[in-house]
C-alpha positions in Angstrom: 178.1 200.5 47.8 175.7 203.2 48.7 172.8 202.3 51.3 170.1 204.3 52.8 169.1 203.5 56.0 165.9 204.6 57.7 166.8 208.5 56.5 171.0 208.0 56.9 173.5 208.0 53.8 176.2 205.6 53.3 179.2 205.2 51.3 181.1 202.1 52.1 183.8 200.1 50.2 183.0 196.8 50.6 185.3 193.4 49.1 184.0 189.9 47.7 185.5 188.0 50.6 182.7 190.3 53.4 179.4 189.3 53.6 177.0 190.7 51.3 179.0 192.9 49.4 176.9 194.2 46.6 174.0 195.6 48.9 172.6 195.7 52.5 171.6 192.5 53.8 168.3 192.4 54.4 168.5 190.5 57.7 170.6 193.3 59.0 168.3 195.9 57.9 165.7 193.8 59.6 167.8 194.0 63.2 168.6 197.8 62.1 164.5 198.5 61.7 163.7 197.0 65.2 166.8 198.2 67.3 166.2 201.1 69.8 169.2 203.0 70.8 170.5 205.9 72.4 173.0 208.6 72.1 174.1 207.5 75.5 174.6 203.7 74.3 177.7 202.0 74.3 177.3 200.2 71.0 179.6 197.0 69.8 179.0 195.6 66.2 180.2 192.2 66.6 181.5 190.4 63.0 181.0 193.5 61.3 181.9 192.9 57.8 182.0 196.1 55.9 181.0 198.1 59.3 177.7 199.2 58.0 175.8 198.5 61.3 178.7 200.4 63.4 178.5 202.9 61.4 174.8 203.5 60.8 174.2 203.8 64.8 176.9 206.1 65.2 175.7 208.7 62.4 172.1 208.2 63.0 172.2 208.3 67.0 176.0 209.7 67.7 176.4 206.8 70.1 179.8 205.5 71.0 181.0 202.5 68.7 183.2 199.5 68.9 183.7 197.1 65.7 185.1 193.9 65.1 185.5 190.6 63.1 188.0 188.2 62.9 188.8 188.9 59.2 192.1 192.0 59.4 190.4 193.0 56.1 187.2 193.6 57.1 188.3 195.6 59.8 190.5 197.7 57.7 187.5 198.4 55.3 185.3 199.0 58.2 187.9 201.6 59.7 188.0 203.4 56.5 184.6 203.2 55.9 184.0 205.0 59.2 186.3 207.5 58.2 184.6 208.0 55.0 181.3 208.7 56.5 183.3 211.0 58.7 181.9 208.6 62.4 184.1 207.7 65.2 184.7 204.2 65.9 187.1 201.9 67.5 187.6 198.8 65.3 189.5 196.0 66.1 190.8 192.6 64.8 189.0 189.6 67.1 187.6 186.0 67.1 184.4 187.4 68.8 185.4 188.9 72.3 188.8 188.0 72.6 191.0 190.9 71.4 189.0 193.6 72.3 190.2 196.0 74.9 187.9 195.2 79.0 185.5 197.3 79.4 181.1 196.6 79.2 178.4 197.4 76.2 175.0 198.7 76.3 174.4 197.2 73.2 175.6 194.0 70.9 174.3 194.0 67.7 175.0 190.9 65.4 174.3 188.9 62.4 176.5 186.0 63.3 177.4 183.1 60.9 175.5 180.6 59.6 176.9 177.3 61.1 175.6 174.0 61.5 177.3 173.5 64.8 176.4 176.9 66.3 179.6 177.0 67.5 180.6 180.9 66.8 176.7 181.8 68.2 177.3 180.3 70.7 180.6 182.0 71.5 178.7 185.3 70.8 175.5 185.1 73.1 177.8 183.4 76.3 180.6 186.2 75.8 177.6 188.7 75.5 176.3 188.1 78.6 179.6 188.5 80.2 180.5 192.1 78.6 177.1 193.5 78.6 176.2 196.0 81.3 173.7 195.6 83.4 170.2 196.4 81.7 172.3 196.0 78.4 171.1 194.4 75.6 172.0 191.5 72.5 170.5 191.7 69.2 170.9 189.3 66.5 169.1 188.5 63.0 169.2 184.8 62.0 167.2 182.9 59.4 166.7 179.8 62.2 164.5 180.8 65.5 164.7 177.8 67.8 168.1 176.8 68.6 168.5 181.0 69.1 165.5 181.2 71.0 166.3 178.8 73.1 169.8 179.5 73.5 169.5 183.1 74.1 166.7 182.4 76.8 169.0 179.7 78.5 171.9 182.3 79.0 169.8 185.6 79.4 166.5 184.2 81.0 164.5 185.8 78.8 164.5 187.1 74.8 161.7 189.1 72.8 161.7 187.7 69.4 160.3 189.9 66.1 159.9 188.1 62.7 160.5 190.5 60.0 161.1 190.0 56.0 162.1 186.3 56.9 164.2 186.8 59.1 163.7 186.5 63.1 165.4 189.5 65.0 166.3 188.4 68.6 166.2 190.6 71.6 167.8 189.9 75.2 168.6 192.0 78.1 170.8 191.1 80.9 168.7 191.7 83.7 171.2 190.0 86.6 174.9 189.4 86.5 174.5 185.7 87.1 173.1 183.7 84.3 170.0 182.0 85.4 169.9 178.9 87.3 169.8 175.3 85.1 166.8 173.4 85.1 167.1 169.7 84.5 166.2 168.0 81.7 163.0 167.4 82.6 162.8 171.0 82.6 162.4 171.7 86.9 164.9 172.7 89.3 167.2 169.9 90.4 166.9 168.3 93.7 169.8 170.2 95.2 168.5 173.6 94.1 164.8 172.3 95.4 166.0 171.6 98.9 168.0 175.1 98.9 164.5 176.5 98.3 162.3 174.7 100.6 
């Protein structure tokens, strides 16, 4: 597959078991076309597939790059993909954070799996959180806004959200190193965390 992406070439082997393996995804050129990054970022594509996003940021912007996905053959592709577009990259076998090496992210890009359950996004925005620096960001392209929304908000305090070729891309920075405080589910503080205050 060839794909050019805002002005950068690439050349990557791709297999029918990856995710959109016949061209770029539009959803990810969607997150791709709103992302801002740096030279200086620390960037982690998170279920990378074919490592197209990995790989675009670190040709376009030379930033440092981490891939992963749970799937040993996408990672494989994704190594030798980098290789053929002559980037650096760590890439690594892992069911979202769990085999990669310690160490924090300026940036998480994803376009996570569609599940009814929400169970691997919400495996990806919690862990996010928790290896993101501070000031460091989570982006991720879905077709659904309002459980993301809502979830990203609950665990970030806060997300920017951009709808683009219909697809919503999702923006959060982690602004404290404590996850903000539950509200009840009447949506105020509860009574302990009132008394605390007064």
């Amino acid at each position: 597959m060839r794909a050019l992406i805002n002005g950068v070439e690439l050349t990557l082997e791709t297999s029918p078991e990856l995710f959109s393996p016949s061209a770029p995804d539009i959803g990810t050129l969607a997150m791709l076309d709103s992302a801002e990054i740096s030279s200086s970022d620390r960037v982690l594509d998170l279920g990378c597939g074919c490592g197209i996003v990995g790989i675009y940021c670190a040709k376009k912007f030379g930033c440092e790059v981490t891939m992963c996905d749970v799937l040993p053959r996408a990672a494989e592709i994704s190594q030798k993909n980098a290789e053929k577009n002559c980037v650096c990259a760590k890439v690594f076998v892992s069911d979202g954070y769990d085999g990669l090496p310690d160490g924090k992210f300026t940036l998480i890009l994803s376009n996570p799996p569609y599940h009814t359950d929400f169970s691997v996004a919400k495996r990806f925005i919690e862990g996010g959180f928790e290896r993101l620096e501070l000031g460091g960001r989570m982006m991720m392209v879905t077709k659904r806004r309002q459980w993301y929304e809502n979830k990203l908000r609950a665990v970030f305090g806060g997300v920017k959200v951009r709808e683009k070729d219909g697809y919503f891309v999702f923006t959060a920075e982690k602004r404290s190193n404590r996850p903000p405080k539950k509200e009840n589910r009447r949506g105020g503080m509860s009574k302990k965390l009132r008394r605390k205050r007064d």
